[in-house]
MARTI-890677 format. One record per residue (C-alpha): x, y, z; chain; residue number from 1. Coordinates in pm, 1 decimal. Layout:
<rs>
R,X,Y,Z,A,NUM;
...
</rs>
This chain:
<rs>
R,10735.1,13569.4,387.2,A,1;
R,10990.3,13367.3,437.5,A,2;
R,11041.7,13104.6,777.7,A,3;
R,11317.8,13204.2,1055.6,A,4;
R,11632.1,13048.0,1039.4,A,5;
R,11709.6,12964.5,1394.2,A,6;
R,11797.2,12609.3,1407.3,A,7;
R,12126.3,12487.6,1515.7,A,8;
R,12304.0,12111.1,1435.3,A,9;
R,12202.6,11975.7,1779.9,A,10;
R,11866.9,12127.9,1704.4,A,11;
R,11846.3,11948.5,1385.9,A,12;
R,11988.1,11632.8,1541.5,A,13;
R,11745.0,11622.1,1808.6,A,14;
R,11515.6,11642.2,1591.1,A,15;
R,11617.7,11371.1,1371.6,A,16;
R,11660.3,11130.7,1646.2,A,17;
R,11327.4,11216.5,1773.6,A,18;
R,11137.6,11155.9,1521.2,A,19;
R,11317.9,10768.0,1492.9,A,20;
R,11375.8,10680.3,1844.8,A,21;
R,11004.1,10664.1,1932.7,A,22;
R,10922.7,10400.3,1648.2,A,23;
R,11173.6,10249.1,1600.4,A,24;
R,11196.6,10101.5,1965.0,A,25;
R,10838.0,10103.0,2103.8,A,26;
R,10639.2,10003.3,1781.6,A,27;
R,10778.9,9826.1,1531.5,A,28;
R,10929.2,9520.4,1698.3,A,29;
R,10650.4,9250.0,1749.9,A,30;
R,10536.1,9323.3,1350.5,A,31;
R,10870.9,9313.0,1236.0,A,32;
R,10967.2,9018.4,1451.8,A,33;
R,10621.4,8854.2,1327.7,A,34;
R,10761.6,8905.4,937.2,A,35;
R,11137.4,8839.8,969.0,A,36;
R,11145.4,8577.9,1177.2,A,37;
R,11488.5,8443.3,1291.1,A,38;
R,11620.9,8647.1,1043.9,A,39;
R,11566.4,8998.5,1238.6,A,40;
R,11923.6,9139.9,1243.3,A,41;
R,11925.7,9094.4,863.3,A,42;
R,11583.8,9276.6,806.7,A,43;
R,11740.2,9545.4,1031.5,A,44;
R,12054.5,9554.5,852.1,A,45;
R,11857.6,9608.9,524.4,A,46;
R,11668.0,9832.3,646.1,A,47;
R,12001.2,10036.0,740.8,A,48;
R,12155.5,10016.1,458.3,A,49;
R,11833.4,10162.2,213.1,A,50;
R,11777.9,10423.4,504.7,A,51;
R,12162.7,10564.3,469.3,A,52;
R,12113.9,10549.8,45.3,A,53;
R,11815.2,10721.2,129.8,A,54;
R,11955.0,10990.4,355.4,A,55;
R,12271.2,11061.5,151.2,A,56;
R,12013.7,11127.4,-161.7,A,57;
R,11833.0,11381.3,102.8,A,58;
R,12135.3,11543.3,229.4,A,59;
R,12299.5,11611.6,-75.9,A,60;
R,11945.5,11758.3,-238.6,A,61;
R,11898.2,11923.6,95.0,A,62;
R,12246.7,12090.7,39.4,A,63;
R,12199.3,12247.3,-319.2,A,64;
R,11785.4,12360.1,-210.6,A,65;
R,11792.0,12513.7,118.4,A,66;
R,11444.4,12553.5,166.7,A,67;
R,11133.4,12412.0,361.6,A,68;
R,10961.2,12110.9,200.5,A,69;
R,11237.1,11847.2,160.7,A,70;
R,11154.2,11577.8,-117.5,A,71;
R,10863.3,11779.9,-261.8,A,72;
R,11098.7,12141.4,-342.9,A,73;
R,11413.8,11913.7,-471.4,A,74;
R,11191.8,11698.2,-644.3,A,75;
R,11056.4,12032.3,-868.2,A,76;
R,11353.3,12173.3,-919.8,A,77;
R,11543.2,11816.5,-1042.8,A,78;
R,11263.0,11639.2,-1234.5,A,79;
R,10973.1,11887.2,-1294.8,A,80;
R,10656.9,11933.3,-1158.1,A,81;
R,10464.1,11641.0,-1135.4,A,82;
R,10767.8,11413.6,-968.9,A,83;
R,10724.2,11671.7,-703.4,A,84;
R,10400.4,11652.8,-620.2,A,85;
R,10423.8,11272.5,-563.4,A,86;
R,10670.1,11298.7,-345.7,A,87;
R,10505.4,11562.2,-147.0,A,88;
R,10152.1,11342.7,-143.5,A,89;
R,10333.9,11052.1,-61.3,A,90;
R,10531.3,11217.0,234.5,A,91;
R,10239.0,11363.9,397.0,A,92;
R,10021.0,11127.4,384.6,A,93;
R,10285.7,10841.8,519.7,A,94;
R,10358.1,11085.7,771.1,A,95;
R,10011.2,11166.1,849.0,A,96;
R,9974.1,10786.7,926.0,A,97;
R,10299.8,10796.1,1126.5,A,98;
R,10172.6,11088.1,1385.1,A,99;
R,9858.9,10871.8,1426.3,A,100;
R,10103.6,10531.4,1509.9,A,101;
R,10327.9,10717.6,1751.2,A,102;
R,9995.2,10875.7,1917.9,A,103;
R,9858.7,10556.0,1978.3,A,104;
R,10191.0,10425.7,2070.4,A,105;
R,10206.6,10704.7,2333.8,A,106;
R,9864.3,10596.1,2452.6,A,107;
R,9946.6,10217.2,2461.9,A,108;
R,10224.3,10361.8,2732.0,A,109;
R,10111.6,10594.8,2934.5,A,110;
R,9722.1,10600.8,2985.6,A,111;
R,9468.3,10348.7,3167.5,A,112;
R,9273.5,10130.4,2999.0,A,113;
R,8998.9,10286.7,2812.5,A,114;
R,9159.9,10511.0,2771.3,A,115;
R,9384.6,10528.6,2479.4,A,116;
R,9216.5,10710.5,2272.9,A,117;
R,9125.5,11027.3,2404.8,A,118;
R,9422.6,11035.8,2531.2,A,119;
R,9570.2,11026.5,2157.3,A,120;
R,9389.4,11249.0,2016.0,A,121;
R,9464.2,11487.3,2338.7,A,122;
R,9836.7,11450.1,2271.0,A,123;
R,9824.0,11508.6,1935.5,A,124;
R,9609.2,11861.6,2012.8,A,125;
R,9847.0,11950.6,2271.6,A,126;
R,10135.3,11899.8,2042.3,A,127;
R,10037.2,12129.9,1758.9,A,128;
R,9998.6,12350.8,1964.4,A,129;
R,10329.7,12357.5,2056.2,A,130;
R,10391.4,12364.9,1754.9,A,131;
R,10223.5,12662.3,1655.4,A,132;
R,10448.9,12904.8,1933.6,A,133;
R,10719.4,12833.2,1745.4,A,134;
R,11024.3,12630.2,1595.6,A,135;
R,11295.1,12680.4,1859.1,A,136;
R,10995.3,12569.7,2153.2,A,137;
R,10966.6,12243.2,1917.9,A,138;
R,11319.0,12196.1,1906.2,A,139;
R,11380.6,12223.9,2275.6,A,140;
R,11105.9,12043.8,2372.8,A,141;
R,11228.6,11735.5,2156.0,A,142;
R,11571.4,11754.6,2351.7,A,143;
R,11390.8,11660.8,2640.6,A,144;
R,11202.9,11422.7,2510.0,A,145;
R,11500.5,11210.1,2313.6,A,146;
R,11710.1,11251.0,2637.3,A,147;
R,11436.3,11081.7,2851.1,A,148;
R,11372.7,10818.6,2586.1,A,149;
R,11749.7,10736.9,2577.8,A,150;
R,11773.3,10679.6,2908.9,A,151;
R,11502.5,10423.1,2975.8,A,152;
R,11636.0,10249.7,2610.8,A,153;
R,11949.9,10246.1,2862.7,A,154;
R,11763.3,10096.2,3106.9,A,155;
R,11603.0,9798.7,2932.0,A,156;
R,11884.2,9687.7,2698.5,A,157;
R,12118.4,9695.8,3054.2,A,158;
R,11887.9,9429.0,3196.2,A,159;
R,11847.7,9292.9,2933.7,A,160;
R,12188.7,9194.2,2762.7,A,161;
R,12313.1,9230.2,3150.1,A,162;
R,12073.8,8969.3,3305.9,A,163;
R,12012.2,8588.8,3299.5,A,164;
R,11667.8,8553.8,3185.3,A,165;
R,11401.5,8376.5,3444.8,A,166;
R,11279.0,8146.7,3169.8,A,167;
R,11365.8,8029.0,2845.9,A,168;
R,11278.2,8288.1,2522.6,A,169;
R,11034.8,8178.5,2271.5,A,170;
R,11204.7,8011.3,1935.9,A,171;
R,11192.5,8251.6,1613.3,A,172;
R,10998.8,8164.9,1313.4,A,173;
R,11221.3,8030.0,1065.3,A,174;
R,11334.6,8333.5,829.3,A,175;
R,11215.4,8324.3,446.4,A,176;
R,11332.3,8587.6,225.6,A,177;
R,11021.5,8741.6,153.5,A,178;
R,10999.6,8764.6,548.0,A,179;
R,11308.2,8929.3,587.0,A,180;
R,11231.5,9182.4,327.8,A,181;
R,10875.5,9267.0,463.0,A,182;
R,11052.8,9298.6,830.6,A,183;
R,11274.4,9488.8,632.1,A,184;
R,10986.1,9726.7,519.0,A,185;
R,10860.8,9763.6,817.3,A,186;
R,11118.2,9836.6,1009.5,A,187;
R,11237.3,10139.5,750.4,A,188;
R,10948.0,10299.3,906.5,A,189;
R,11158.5,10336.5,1224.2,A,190;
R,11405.1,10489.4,1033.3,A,191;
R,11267.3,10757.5,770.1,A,192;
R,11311.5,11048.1,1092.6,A,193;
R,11594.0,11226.4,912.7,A,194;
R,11340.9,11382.9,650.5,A,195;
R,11183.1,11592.1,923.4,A,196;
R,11564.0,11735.1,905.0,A,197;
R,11565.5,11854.1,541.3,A,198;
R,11189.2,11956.1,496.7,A,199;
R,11302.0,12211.9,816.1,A,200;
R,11572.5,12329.4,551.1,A,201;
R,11393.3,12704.5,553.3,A,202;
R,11480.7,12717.3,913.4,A,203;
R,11845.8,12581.8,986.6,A,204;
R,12125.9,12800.3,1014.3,A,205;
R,12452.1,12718.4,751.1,A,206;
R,12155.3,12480.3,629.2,A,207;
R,12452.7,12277.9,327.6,A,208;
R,12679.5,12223.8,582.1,A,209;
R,12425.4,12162.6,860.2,A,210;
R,12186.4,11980.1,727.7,A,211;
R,12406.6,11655.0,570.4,A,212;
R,12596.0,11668.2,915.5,A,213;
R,12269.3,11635.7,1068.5,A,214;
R,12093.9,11371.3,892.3,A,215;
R,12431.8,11142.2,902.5,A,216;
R,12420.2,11150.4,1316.9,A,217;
R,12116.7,11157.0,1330.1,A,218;
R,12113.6,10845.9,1151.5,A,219;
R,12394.7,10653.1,1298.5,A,220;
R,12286.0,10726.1,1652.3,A,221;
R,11959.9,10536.9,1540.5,A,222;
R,12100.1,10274.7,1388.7,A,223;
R,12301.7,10197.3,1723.2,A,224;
R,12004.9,10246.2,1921.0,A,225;
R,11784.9,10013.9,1706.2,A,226;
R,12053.9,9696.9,1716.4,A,227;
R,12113.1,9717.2,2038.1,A,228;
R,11732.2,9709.3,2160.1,A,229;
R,11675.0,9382.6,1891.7,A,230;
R,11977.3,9191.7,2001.6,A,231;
R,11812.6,9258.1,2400.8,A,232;
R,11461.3,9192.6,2268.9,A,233;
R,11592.7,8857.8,2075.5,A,234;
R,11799.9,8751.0,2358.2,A,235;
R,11535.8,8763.8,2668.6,A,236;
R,11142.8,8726.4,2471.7,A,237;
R,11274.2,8542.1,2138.2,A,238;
R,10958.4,8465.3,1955.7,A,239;
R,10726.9,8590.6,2271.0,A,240;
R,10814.0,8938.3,2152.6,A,241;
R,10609.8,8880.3,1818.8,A,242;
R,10240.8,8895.3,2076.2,A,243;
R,10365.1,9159.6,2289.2,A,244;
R,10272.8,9519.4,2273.8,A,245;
R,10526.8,9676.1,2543.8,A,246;
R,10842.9,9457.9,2468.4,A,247;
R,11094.8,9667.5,2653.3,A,248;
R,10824.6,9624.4,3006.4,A,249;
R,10826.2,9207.8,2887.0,A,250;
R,11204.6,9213.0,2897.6,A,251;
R,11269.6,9363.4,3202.2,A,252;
R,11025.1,9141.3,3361.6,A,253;
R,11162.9,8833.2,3152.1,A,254;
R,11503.4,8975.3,3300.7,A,255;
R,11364.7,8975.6,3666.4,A,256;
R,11364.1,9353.2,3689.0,A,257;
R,11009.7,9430.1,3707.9,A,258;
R,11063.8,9718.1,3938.6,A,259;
R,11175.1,9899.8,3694.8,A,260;
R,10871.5,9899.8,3451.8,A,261;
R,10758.3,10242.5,3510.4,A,262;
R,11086.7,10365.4,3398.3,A,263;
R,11016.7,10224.9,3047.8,A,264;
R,10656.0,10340.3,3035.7,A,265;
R,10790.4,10710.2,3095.5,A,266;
R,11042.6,10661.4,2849.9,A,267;
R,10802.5,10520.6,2576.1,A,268;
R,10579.6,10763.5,2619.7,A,269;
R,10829.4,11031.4,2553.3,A,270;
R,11015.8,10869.5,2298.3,A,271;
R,10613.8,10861.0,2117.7,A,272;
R,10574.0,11208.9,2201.9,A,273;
R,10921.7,11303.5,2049.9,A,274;
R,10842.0,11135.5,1763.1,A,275;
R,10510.1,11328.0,1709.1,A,276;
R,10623.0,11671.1,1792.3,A,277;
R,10915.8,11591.3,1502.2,A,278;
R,10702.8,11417.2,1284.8,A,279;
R,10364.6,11686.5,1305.8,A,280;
R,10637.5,11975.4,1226.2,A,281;
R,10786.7,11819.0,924.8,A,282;
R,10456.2,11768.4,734.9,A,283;
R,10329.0,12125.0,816.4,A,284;
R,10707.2,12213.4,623.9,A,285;
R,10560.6,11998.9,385.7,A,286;
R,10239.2,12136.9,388.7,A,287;
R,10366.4,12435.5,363.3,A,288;
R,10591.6,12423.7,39.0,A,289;
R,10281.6,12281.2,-142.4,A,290;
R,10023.5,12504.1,-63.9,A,291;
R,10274.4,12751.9,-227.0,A,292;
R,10262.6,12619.3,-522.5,A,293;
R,9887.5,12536.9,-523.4,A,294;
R,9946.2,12206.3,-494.3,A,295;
R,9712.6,12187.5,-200.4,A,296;
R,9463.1,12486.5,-112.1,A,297;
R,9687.9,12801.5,-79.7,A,298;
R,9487.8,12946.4,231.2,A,299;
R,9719.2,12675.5,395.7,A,300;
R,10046.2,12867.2,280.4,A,301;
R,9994.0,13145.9,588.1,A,302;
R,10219.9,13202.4,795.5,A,303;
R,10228.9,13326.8,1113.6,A,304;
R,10410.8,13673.0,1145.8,A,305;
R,10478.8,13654.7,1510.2,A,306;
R,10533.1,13324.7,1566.1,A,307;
R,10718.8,13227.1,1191.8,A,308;
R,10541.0,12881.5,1201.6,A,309;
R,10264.2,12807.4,901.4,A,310;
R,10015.8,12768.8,1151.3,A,311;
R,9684.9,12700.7,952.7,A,312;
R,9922.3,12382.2,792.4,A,313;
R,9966.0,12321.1,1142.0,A,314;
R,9626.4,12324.3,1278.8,A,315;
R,9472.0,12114.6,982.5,A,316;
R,9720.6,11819.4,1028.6,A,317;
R,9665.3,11781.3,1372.1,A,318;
R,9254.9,11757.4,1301.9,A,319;
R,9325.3,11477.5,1025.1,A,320;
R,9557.7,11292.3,1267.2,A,321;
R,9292.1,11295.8,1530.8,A,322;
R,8991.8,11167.2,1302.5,A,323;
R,9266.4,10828.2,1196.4,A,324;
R,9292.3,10807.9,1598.3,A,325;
R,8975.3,10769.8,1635.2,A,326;
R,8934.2,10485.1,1394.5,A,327;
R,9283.2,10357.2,1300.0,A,328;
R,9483.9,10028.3,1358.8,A,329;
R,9824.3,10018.3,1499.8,A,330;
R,9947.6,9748.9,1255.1,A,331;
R,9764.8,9887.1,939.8,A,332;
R,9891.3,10233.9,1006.7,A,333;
R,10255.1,10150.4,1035.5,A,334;
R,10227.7,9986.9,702.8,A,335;
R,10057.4,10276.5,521.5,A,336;
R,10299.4,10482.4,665.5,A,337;
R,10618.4,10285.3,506.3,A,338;
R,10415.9,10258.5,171.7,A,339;
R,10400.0,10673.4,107.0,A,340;
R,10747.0,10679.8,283.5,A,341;
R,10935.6,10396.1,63.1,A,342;
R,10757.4,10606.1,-216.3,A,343;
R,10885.2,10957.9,-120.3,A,344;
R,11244.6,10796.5,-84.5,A,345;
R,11246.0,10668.2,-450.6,A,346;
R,11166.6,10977.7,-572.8,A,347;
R,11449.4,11172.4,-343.6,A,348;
R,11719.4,10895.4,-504.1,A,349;
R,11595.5,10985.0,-860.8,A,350;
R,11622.1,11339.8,-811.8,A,351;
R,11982.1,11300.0,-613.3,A,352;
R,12093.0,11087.7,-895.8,A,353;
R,12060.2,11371.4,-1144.3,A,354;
R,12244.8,11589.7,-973.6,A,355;
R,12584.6,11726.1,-1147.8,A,356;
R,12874.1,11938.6,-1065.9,A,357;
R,12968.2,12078.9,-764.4,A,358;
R,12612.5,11945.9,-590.5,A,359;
R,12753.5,11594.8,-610.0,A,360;
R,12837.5,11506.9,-283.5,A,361;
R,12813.6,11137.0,-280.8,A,362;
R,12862.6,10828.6,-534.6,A,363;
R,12559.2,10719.5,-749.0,A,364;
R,12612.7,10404.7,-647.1,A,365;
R,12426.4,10471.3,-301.9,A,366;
R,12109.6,10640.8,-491.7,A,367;
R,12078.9,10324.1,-708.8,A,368;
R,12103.7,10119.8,-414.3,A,369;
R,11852.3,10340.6,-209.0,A,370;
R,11602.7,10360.6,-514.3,A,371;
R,11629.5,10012.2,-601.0,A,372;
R,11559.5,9901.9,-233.3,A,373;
R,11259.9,10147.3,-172.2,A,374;
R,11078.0,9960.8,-505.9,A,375;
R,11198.6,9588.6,-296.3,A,376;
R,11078.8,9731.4,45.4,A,377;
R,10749.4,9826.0,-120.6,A,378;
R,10683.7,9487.5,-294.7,A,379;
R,10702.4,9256.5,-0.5,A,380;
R,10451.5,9493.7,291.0,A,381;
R,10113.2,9387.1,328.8,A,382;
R,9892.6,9381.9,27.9,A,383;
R,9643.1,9602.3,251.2,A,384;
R,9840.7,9884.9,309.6,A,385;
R,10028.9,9892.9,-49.8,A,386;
R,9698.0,9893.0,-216.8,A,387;
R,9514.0,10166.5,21.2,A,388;
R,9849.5,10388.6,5.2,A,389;
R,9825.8,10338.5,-465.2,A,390;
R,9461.9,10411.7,-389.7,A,391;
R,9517.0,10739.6,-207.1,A,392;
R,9829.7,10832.2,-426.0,A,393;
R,9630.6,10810.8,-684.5,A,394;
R,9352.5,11006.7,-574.9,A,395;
R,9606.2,11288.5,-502.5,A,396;
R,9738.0,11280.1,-882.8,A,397;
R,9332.2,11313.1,-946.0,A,398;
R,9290.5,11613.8,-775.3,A,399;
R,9598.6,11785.0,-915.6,A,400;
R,9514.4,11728.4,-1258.0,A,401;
R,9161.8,11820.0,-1218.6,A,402;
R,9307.7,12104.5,-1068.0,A,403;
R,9562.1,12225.2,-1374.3,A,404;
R,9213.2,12134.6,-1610.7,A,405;
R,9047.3,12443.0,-1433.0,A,406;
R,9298.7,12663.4,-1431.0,A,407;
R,9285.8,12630.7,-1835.3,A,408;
R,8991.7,12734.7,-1838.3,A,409;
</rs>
């Protein structure tokens, strides 16, 4: 049975947006700050550039395969198989990671202390939930969060770029390249929203004219968003920013404008919540495609008649995130998360760069710069996170052969 199409572009672009505004903004800053040094803006830049490689490999695959599970379906029908699966394993369980970061995020923002975690694991059940009434309740619901977030963004970076600070920032680390490039990493993790875009392909109306429309604005709002939030941050906390967990509430009070604090909070907390809704529906697209194709169990390839959503995918993503709440780090999960995204995004520039004919819709030049700079991004993060994210890629590629080995039998 086939998934409704009912999406519109400022669906998909809310979407998008929501599923970058929340991390890039609220979570990313004081590790990426920590890494890059000085030499921020670069990272950020870097970041941008990769991201819009990345996102013209996705649009133009997205174009040619209209259909739910982004990466992991193009990936099949390009290279074969096996190419496919990686991408898919790699996607979900970097995004996985990612609902887990914004969840916590959310709970950094918005609950009392002691509180966090319940309340993490609360959002994240409350969210699939949504999720599982429908796409076009997701979609409107992720309006309102992104509009909310955007305003308080609007809020802090006014103060911030507007106001004289009441004392002198913290100096920057001095930048190194390896720094840069690991701020660089990290900060693509702010960025990698757009996918939630193509691996809804199954559900957007016009879906090769939409979806590339989509994932460009999408994009470019973010990348507006993102500089103007670093130059504030840079400006007003400097090197403070690298020890703080809220910076946006640090640089309105570094900016004298304590008052409006609460503002901020509210705004984090949707922007997190935006960014889970978008991110929780994307992997049960994922999900979805793969369970299909037996790639994961097939029980999870259901979907719901009345409500068009493949709720069991649903369900079972929101009970992993929950268990990593309960036990994860902030820092550690951001990193995983870039490692099975940077990953996912090699493989989408491999497949887009094999593309021929009429499908072309973009130079090779900017797959061979995305690939290349998801392989640099993934060198330079934390040893940690590259070597738990092989560990669990691997184990994937484990289960799916053992899986083929049966079915010979």
């Amino acid at each position: 049975m086939p998934l409704a199409r009912r999406l519109t572009l400022g669906d998909a672009v809310a979407i998008g947006l929501g599923s970058m505004i929340g991390a890039g903004v609220f979570a990313v800053w004081a590790p990426a700050i920590g890494a890059a040094g000085s030499g921020i803006l670069i990272a950020l830049a870097i970041a941008a550039v990769v991201a819009y490689g990345n996102a013209t490999a996705s649009a133009q695959l997205a174009a040619a395969h209209p259909v739910a599970g982004g990466t992991y379906a193009y990936a099949r029908a390009e290279i074969g198989p096996w190419w496919g699966f990686v991408a898919g394993w790699s996607f979900v369980i970097g995004k996985i990671a990612s609902c887990a970061a914004m969840a916590m995020t959310f709970a950094a923002y918005a609950a009392p202390a002691g509180w966090q975690v319940p309340v993490a694991a609360a959002a994240v059940a409350a969210l699939a939930v949504v999720n599982c009434f429908g796409v076009t309740r997701t979609a409107l619901l992720t309006r309102i969060l992104v509009v909310c977030s955007l305003l308080g963004i609007a809020v802090a970076v006014g103060f911030g770029l507007g106001a004289a600070p009441t004392a002198a920032p913290g100096p920057l680390p001095d930048a190194t390249a390896y720094g840069v490039l690991q701020g660089a990493g990290l900060l693509f993790f702010a960025f990698a929203g757009y996918a939630r875009i193509a691996t809804m392909g199954e559900e957007v109306v016009d879906p090769s004219k939409t979806i590339p429309r989509a994932i460009v604005l999408a994009l470019g709002g973010a990348v507006v968003v993102y500089t103007l939030v670093c130059v504030a941050v840079v400006l007003v906390l400097g090197g403070d920013a690298i020890r703080s967990m809220a910076p946006l509430v640090d640089l309105l009070d570094a900016a004298g404008a304590s008052a409006w604090a609460p503002v901020i909070r509210v705004a984090a907390a949707a922007a997190s919540l935006g960014a889970l809704l978008a991110l929780l529906t994307g992997i049960g697209r994922t999900t979805l495609a793969m369970a299909r194709e037996s790639d994961v169990p097939r029980f999870l390839a259901k979907i719901d008649e009345r409500h068009h959503v493949p709720q069991r995918a649903e369900i079972m993503i929101a009970v992993i995130v929950i268990a990593i709440v309960l036990f994860a780090d902030l820092r550690g999960a951001i990193g995983f998360s870039s490692f099975g995204v940077l990953l996912y995004y090699f493989i989408a520039n491999a497949a887009a760069f094999r593309q021929t004919g009429s499908a072309r819709r973009y130079p090779r030049a900017l797959q061979v710069i995305g690939a290349l700079g998801c392989l640099v991004l993934v060198a330079t993060l934390p040893v940690l996170a590259s070597t738990i994210g092989a560990g669990v890629v691997l184990l994937g590629v484990g289960y799916r052969m053992l899986r083929l080995r049966l079915a010979r039998v």
